[in-house]
C-alpha positions as CSV (number, residue, x, y, z in Angstrom):
1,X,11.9,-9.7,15.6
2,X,11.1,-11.3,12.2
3,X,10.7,-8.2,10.1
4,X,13.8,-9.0,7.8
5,X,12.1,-12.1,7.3
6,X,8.6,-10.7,6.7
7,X,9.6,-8.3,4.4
8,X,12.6,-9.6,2.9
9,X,11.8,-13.0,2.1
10,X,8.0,-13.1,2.4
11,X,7.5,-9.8,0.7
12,X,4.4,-8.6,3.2
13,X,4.4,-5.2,4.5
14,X,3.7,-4.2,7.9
15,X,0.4,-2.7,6.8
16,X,-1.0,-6.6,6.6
17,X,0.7,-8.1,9.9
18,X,-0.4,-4.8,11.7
19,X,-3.7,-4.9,11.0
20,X,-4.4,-8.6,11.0
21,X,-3.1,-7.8,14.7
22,X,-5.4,-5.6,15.3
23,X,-8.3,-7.8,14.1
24,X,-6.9,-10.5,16.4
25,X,-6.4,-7.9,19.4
26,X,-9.7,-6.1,18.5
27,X,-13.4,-7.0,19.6
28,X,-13.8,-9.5,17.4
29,X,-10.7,-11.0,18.5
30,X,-9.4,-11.1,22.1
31,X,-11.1,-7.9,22.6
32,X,-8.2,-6.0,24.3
33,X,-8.7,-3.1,22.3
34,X,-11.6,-1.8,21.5
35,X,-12.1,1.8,20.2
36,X,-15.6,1.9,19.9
37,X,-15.5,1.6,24.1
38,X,-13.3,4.3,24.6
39,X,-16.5,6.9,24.0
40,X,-19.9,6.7,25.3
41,X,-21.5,7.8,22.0
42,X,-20.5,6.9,19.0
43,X,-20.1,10.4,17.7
44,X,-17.2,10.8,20.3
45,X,-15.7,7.4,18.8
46,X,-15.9,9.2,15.3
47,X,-14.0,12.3,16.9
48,X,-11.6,9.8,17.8
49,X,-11.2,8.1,14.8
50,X,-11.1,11.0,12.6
51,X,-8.5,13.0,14.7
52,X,-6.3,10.1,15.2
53,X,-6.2,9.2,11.1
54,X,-5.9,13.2,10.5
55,X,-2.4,13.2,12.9
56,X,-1.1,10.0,10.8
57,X,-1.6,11.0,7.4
58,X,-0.2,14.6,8.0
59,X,3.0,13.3,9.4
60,X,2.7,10.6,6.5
61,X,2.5,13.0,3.5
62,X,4.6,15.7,5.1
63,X,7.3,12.7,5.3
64,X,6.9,12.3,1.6
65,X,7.2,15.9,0.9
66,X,10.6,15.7,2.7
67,X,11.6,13.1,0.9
68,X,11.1,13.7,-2.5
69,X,13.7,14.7,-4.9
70,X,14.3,18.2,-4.2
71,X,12.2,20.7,-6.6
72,X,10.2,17.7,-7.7
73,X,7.2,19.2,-7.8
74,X,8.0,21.3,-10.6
75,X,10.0,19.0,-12.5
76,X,7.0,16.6,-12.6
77,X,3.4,18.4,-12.5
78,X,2.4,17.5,-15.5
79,X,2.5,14.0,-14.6
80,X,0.6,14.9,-11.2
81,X,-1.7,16.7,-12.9
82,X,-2.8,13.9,-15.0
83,X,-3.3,11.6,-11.9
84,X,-5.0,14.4,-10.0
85,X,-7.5,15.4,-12.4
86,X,-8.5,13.2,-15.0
87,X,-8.0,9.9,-13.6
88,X,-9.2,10.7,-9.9
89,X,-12.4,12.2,-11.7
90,X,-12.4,8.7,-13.6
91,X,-12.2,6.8,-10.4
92,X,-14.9,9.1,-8.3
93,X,-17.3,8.5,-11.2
94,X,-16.9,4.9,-12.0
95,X,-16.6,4.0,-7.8
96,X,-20.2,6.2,-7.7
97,X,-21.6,4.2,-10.5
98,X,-20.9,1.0,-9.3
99,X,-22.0,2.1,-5.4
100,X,-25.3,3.4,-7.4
101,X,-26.0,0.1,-8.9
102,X,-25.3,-2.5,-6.3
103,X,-26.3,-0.6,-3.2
104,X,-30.5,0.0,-3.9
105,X,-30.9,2.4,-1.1
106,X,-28.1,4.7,-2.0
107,X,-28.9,8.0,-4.4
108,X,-26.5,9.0,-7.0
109,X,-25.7,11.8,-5.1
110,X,-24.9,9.7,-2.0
111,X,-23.1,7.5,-4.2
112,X,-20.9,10.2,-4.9
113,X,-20.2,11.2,-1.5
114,X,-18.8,7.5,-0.9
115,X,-16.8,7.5,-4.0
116,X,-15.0,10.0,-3.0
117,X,-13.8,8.0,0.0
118,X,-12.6,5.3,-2.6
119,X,-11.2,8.1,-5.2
120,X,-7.4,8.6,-3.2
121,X,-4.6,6.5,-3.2
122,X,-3.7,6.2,0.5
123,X,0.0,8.0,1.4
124,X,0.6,5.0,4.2
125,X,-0.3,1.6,2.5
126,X,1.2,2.8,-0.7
127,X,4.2,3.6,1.0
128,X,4.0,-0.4,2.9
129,X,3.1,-1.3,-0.5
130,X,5.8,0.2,-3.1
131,X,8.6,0.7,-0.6
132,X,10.7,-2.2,0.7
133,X,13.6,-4.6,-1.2
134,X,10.9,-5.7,-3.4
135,X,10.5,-2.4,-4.9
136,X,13.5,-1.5,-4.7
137,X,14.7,-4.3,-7.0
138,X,12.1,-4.4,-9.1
139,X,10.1,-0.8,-9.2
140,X,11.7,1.8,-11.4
141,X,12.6,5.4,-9.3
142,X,10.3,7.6,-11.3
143,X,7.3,5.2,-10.4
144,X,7.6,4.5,-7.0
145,X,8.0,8.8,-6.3
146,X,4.9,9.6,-8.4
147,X,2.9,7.1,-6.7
148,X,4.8,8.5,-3.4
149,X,3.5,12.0,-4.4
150,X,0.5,11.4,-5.9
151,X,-0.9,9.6,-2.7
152,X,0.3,12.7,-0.7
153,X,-1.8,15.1,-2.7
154,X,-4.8,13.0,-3.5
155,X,-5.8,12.7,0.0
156,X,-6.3,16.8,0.1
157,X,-7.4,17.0,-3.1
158,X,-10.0,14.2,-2.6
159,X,-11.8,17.3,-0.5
160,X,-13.5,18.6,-3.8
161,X,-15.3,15.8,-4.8
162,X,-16.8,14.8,-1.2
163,X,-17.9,18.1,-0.6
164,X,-19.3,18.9,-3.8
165,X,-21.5,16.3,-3.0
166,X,-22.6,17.1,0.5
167,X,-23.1,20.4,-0.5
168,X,-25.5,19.2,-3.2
169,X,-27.7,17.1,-0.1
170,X,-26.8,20.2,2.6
171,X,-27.2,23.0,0.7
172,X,-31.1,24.2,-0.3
173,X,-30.2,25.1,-4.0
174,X,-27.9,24.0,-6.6
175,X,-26.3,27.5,-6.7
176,X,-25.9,27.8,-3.2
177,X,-23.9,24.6,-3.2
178,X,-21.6,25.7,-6.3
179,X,-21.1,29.1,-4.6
180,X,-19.9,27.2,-0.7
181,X,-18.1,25.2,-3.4
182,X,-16.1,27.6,-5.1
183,X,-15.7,30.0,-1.9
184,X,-15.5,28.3,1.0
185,X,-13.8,25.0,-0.4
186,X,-11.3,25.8,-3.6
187,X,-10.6,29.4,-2.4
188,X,-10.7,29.3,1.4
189,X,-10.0,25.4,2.5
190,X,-7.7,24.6,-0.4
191,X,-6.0,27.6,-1.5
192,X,-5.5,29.1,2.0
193,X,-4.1,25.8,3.1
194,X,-1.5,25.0,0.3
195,X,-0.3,28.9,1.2
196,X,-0.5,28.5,4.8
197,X,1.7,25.0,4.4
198,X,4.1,26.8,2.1
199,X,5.0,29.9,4.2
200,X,5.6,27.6,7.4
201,X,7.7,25.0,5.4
202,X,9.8,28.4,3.2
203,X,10.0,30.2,6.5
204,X,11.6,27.5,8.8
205,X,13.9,26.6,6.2
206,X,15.0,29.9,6.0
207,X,15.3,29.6,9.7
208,X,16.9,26.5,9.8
209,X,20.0,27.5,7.6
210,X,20.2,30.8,9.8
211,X,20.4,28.5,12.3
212,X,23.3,26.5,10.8
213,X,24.6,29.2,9.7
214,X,25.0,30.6,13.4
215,X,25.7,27.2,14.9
216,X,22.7,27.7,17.2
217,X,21.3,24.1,16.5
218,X,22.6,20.4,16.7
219,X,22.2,17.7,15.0
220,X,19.3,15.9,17.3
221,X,17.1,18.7,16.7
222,X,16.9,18.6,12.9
223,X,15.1,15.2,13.1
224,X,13.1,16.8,15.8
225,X,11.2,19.0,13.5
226,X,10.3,16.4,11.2
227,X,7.4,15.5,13.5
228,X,7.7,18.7,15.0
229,X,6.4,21.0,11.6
230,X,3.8,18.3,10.7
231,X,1.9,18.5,13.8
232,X,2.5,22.9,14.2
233,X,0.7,22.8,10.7
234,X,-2.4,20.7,10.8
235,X,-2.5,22.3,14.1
236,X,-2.2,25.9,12.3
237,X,-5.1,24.5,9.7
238,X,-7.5,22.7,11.7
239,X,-7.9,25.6,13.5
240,X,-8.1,28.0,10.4
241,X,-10.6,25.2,9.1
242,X,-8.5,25.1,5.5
243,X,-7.3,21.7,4.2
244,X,-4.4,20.4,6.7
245,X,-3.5,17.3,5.0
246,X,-2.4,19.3,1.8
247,X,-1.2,22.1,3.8
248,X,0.9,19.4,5.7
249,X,2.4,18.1,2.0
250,X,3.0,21.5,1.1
251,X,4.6,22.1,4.3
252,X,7.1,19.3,3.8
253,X,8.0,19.7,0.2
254,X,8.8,23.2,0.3
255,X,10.8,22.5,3.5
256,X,13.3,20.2,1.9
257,X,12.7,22.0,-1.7
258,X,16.5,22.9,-2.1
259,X,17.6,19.4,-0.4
260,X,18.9,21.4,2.5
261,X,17.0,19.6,5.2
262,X,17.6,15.6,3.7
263,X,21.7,16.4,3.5
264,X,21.7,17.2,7.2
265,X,19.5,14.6,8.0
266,X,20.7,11.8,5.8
267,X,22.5,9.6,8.7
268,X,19.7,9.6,10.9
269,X,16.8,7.1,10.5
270,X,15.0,8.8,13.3
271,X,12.1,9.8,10.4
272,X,12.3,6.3,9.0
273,X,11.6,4.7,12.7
274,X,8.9,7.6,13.3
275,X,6.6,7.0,10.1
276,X,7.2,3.3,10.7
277,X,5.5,3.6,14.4
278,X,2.8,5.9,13.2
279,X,1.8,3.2,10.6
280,X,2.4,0.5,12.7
281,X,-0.1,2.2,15.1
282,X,-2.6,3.0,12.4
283,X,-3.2,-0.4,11.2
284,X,-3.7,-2.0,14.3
285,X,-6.2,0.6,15.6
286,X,-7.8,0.1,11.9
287,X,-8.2,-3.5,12.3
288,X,-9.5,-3.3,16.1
289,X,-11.8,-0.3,14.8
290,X,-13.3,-2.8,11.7
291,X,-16.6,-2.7,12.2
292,X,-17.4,-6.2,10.4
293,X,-21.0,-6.7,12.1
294,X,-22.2,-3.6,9.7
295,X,-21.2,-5.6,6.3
296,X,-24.6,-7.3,6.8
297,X,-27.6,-5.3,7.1
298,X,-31.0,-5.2,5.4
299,X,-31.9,-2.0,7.1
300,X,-28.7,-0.2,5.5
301,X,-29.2,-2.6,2.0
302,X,-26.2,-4.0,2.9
303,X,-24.7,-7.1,2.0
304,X,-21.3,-9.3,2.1
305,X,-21.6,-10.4,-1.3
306,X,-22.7,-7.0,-2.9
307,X,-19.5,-5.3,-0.9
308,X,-17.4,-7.9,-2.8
309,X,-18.7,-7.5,-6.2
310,X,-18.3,-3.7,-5.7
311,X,-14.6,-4.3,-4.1
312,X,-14.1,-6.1,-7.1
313,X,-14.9,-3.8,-9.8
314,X,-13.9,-1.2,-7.7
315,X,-10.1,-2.0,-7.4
316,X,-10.3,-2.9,-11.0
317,X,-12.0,-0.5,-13.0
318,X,-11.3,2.4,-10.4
319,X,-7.8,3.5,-12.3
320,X,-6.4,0.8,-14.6
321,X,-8.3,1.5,-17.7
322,X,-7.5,5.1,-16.9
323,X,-3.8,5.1,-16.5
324,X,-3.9,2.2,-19.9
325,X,-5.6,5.0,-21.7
326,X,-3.6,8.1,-20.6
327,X,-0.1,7.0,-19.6
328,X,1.5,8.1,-23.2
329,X,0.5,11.8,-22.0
330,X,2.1,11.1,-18.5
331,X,5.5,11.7,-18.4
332,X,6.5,9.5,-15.8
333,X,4.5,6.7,-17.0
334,X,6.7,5.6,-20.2
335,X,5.6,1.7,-20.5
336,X,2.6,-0.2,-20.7
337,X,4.2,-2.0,-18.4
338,X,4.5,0.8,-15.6
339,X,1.0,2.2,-16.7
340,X,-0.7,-1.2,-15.5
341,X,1.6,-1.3,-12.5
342,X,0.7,2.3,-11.7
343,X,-3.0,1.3,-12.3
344,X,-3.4,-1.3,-10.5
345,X,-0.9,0.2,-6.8
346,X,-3.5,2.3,-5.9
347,X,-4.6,1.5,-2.3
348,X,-7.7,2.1,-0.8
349,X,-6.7,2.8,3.8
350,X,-6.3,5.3,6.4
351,X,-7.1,8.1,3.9
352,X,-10.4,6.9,3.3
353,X,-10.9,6.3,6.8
354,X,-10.5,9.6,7.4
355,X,-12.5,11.1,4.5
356,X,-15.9,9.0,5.4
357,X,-15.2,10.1,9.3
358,X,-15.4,13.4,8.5
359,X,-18.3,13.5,6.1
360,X,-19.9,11.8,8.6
361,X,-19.4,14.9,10.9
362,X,-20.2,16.9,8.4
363,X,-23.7,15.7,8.4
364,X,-24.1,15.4,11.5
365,X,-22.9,18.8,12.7
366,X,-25.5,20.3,9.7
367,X,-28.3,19.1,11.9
368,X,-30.5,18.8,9.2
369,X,-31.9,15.4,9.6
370,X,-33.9,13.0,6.5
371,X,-33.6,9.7,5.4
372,X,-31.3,10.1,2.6
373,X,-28.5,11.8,5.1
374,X,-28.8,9.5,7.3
375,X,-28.7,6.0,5.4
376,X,-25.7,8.3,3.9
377,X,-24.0,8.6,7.2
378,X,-24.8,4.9,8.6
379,X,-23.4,3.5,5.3
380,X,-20.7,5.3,4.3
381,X,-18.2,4.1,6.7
382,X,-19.1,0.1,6.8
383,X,-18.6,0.3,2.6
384,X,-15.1,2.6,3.0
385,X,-14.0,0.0,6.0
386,X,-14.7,-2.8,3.4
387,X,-13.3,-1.5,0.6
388,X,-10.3,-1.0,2.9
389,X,-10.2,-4.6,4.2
390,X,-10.0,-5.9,0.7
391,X,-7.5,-3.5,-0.7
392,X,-4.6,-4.8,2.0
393,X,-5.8,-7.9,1.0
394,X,-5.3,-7.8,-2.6
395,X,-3.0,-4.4,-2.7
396,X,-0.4,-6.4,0.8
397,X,0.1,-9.8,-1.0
398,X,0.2,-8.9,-4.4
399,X,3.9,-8.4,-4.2
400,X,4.3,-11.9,-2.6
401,X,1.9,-13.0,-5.8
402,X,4.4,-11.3,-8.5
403,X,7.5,-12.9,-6.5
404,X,6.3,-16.8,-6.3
405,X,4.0,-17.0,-9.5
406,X,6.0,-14.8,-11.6
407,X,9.7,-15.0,-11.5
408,X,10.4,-10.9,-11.9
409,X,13.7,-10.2,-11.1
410,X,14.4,-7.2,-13.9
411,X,13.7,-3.9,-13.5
412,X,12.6,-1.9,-16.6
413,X,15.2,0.9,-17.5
414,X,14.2,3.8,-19.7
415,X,15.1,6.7,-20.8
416,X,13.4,9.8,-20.8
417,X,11.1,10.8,-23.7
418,X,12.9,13.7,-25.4
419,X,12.4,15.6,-28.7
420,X,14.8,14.5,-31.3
421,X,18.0,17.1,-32.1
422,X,19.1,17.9,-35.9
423,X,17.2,15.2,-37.1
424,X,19.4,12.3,-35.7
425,X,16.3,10.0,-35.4
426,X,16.7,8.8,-31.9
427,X,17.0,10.1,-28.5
428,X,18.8,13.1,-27.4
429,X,21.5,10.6,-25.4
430,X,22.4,9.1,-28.4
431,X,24.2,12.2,-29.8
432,X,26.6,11.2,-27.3
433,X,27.3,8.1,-29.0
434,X,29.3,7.6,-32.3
435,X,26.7,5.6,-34.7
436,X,28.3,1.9,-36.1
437,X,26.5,1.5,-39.5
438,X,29.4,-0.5,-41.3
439,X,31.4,-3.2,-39.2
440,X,34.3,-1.0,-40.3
441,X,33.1,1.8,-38.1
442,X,33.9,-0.4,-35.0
443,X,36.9,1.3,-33.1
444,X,38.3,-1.0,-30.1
445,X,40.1,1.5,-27.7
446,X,43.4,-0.2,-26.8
447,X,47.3,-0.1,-27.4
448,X,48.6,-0.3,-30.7
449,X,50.1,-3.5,-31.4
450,X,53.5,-3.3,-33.9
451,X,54.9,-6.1,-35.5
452,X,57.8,-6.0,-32.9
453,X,54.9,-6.8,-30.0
454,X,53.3,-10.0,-32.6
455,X,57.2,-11.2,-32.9
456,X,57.5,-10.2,-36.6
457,X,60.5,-8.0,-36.2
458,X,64.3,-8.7,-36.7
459,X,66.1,-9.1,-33.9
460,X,67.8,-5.5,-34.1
461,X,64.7,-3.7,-34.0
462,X,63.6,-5.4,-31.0
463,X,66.7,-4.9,-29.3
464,X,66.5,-1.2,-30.8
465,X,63.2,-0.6,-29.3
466,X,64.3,-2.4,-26.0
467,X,66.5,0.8,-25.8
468,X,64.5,3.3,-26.8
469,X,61.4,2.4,-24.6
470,X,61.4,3.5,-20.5
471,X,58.2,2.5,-18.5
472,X,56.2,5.9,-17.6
473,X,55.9,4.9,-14.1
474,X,59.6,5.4,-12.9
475,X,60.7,8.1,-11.2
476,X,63.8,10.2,-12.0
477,X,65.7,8.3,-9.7
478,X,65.0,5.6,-11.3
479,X,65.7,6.8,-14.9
480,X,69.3,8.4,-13.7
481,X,70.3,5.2,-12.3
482,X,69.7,2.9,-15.3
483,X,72.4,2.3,-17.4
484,X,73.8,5.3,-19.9
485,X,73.0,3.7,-22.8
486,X,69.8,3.6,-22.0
487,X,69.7,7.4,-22.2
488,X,69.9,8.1,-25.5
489,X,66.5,8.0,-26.6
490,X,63.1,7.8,-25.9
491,X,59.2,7.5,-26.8
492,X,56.5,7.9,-24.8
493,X,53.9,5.6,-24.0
494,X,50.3,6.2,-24.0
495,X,49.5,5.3,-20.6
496,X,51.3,7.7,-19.4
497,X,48.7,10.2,-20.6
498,X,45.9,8.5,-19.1
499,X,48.2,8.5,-15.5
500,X,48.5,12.2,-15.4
501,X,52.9,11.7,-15.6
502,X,54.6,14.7,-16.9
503,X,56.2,13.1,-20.1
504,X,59.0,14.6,-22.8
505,X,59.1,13.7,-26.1
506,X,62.6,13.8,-27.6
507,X,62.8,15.1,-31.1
508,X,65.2,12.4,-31.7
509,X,65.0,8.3,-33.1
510,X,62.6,5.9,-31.1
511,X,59.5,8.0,-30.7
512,X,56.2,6.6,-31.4
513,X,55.2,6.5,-35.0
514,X,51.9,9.3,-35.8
515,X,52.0,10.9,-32.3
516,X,53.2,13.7,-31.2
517,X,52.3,14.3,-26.9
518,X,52.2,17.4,-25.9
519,X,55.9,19.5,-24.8
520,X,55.1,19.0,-21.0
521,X,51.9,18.4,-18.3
522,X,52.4,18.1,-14.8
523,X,51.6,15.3,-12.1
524,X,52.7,14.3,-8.9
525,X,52.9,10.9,-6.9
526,X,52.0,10.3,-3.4
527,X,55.3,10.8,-1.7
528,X,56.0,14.0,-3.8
529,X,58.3,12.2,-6.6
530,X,57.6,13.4,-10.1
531,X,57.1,10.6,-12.1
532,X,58.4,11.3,-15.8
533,X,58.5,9.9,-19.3
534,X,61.5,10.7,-20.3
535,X,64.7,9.6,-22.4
536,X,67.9,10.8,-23.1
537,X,68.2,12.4,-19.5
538,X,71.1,13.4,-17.6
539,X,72.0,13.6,-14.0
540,X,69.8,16.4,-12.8
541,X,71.5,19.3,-10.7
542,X,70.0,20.9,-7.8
543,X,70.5,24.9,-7.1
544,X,68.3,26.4,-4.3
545,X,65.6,28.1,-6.0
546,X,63.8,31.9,-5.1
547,X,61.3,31.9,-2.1
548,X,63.3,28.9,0.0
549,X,61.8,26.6,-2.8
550,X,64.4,24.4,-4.7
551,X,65.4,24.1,-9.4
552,X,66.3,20.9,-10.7
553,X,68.1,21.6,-14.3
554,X,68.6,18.7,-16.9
555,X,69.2,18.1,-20.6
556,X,66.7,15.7,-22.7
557,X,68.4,15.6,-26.2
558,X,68.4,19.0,-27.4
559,X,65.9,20.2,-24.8
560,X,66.7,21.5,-21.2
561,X,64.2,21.2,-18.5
562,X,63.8,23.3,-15.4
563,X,62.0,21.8,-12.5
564,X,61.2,24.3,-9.3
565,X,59.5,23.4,-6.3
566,X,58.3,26.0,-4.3
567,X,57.4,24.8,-0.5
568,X,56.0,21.6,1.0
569,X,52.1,21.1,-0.6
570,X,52.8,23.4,-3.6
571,X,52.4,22.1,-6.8
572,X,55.7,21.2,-9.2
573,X,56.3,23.6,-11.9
574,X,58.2,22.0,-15.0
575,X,59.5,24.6,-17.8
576,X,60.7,23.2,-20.9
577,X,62.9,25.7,-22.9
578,X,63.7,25.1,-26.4
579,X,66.7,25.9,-28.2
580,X,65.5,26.8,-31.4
581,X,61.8,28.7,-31.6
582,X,60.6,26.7,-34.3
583,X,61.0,23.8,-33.3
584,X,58.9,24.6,-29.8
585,X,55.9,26.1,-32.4
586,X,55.9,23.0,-34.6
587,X,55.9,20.6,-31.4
588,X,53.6,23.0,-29.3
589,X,50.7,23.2,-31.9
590,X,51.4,18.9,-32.8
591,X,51.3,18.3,-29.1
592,X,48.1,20.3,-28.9
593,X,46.2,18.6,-31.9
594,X,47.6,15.2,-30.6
595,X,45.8,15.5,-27.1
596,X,42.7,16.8,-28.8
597,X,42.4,13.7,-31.3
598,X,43.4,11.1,-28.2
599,X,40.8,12.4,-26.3
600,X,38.3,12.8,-28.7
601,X,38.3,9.2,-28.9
602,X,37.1,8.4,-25.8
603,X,33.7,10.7,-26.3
């Protein structure tokens, strides 16, 4: 009921209010809801956990591969690459480092595994975080869709680094973990799943526009299959045991790759209300699920003040210095300005949530049991769920922290970083542009004022030009009935170029000094009238013309115009004929020239 308000006014996503709900709701709290009571072991409240989170963030990155630009993926990988692999290696080291220092019982190896938890931006708080009238306003395009994508694919591609590490505490022998590695991860988990996501996403496209195509679907069921296709392919990949979260992002982008799926869907906000349930839902299960009795434990070498120093220099040092150092390299990052933005949005939630669930399973189900794996799998989640806590902290009312301590209220526009053509010295856009070097060069597009129009003129010239002037918005009707002496001669104004008028230029006195329109154009007015520039005309006459259509004939000066219409909705054909055939060469090519120097002007 107050959500304008919430997120309007106060600037504070749903992702805070959700989970501060479930904190309040949770066992802590009022103890209404409790997930750790819904199992009888707490592996079976881990299964819970981890298949609940795995449902939200495939329908949350397969609802950011639908709406991304369409083929953005391969208009922007370089830029995704950069954020992929360089500065989520940066993050996963620094994140281990600091883990390794502050927590004693940890290994470096361990350390690892829980960095990896830490290393992805999560695809639902960034999306509570960057979307909204805040961003909007104040969040460049390009920004807020790389963050959108990289927090789809990061999630996936966080898979690498936490299983490189378990592998290195499961596995026997260093080359046994490089070869599950490089086999069973890269090749079978990530590779099979991107293709798996793709050929379900390709294929019910194609089956989709058959479907339109065939009028064998309706409107209601095109939003259907946006929750539909998420859940068929973490379905399709949990089962094949490849990565479903970037098969689910796959899925979606290569769905609504040629912007066929967003145009039919573009009315409905059935998506919009879905993923804003689903998030709705995650949060408050996350804050019910908290566990805050963990943060402090000497058995784990746990403590509340060491989990803050590492939050600390965690959301701090985990991408900023990174995206400082790179962003001239990253395409979409063209400020400093957007490179500590970028730096600094990159939420730690339900991703990581995830990831620590399921290396927790993945020890577990090893069955290989010594004290380093198992401090490892009682620690790793209590550390994620803090680092969690304090990223919707900082990450959920930093935007209301930018909007009352700093008035922003400007959003940066730029251009796009091009190579310079023939040598110009500035962007490509500005070869559009007509350089001013001299205040001389400066051309201000409007009518040309005579001395007649600044009241300079004798008295006869005015009344001269009174004569020879006749607006270029009357109608033929108009023109025949104004007095005869008003149809002697004529000039042509310029607006009647930019109206689209069918104008005449007599070769006679009056006509407008260094111009030359062209011989004749056509145009018609909303109730069929042609509306004409002329002078010197006289009363048209009527003779039924070929195919039921009908010829107007008149005289303008020494020129006589035809004018058929054919039937009702067919255009007006207008045929000037010239008496002598040099004078309709010499006023053709002028005419020509005349329109190509006028509209030169306005490039």
């Amino acid at each position: 009921m107050f959500s304008l308000f919430l997120r309007s006014k106060l600037y504070i996503g749903e992702a805070c209010w959700a989970f501060l709900f479930g904190v309040i709701v949770g066992p802590y709290g009022a103890n209404v809801l409790n997930p750790h009571a819904w199992a009888d072991t707490e592996a079976g409240v881990n299964n819970i956990v981890l298949e609940f989170t795995r449902v939200v963030l495939a329908i949350g990155v397969f609802a950011i591969g639908v709406e991304l630009p369409k083929a953005y993926m391969r208009r922007h990988w370089k830029s995704l690459f950069f954020l992929l692999c360089p500065v989520m290696t940066w993050g996963w080291f620094v994140s281990a480092a600091l883990i390794y220092a502050l927590i004693p019982g940890l290994s470096f190896l361990s350390s690892l595994a829980v960095a990896a938890c830490l290393t992805p931006t999560d695809p639902i708080l960034a999306a509570a975080v960057v979307g909204g009238k805040w961003a909007d306003k104040h969040v460049p395009t390009h920004i807020r869709h790389l963050l959108a994508a990289e927090s789809a694919c990061n999630d996936g591609a966080a898979f690498p680094f936490l299983f490189i590490a378990l592998y290195l505490l499961l596995d026997g022998s260093t080359g046994d973990a490089i070869r599950d590695w490089f086999l069973l991860l890269w090749l079978y988990q990530v590779v099979v799943g991107v293709i798996v996501g793709s050929l379900i996403g390709i294929g019910f496209r194609y089956l989709m526009k058959f479907c339109e195509r065939k009028e064998l679907i309706d409107r209601h069921s095109y939003v259907a299959q946006y929750l539909s296709l998420a859940m068929l392919t973490i379905g399709v990949c949990t089962l094949l045991g490849s990565d479903d979260l970037l098969a689910a992002f796959a899925c979606g982008t290569a769905f609504a790759w040629d912007g066929f799926f967003n145009h039919q869907t573009e009315e409905s906000n059935f998506s919009s209300v879905i993923d804003l349930l689903f998030n709705i839902a995650a949060f408050i299960f996350l804050g019910a699920w908290m566990p805050f009795g963990s943060f402090q434990d000497e058995k784990l070498t746990l403590s509340v003040w060491r989990l803050i120093v590492i939050a600390i220099l965690v959301l701090f040092l985990r991408r900023l210095p990174i995206m400082v150092a790179l962003y001239k390299w990253i395409p979409d990052v063209k400020t400093f300005r957007e490179a500590v933005f970028s730096g600094h949005f990159g939420p730690i939630g339900v991703g990581a949530i995830f990831i620590s669930t399921l290396a927790v399973e993945t020890i577990h189900s090893s069955n290989k049991k010594n004290e380093e794996l198992e401090l490892l799998a009682a620690t790793i989640q209590p550390i994620t769920a803090f680092m969690v806590l304090c990223s919707i902290t900082i990450h959920g009312l930093s935007i209301p922290g930018f909007s009352l301590g700093r008035r922003v209220h400007t959003v940066t526009r730029t251009w796009s970083r091009s190579a310079v053509v023939l040598g110009s010295g500035g962007p490509e856009w500005m070869n559009q542009t007509r350089p001013v070097k001299r205040p001389e060069d400066i051309v201000i597009n409007r009518d040309h004022m005579n001395a007649m129009e600044l009241g300079m003129a004798p008295q006869r010239d005015i009344e001269k030009a009174e004569v020879s002037t006749i607006d270029a918005s009357m109608t033929l009707t108009q023109i025949n009935s104004r007095p005869h002496s008003l149809k002697g001669t004529g000039s042509v104004d310029g607006s009647a170029l930019m109206s689209g008028s069918t104008t005449t230029e007599a070769s006679g006195s009056g006509s407008a000094a260094g111009t030359t329109p062209p011989a004749s154009t056509e145009g018609q007015t909303a109730d069929g009238d042609e509306r004409m520039d002329q002078s010197g005309a006289v009363p048209p006459t009527n003779s039924g013309g070929g195919d039921g259509g009908d010829e107007t004939e008149w005289r303008e000066g020494r020129h006589r115009v035809v004018e058929r219409r054919g039937g009702p909705g067919e255009d007006v054909s207008v045929r000037l004929r010239y008496f002598l055939g040099f004078c309709f060469c010499f006023f053709g090519f002028n005419g020509i020239y005349a329109n190509v120097i006028y509209w030169f002007r306005f490039l």
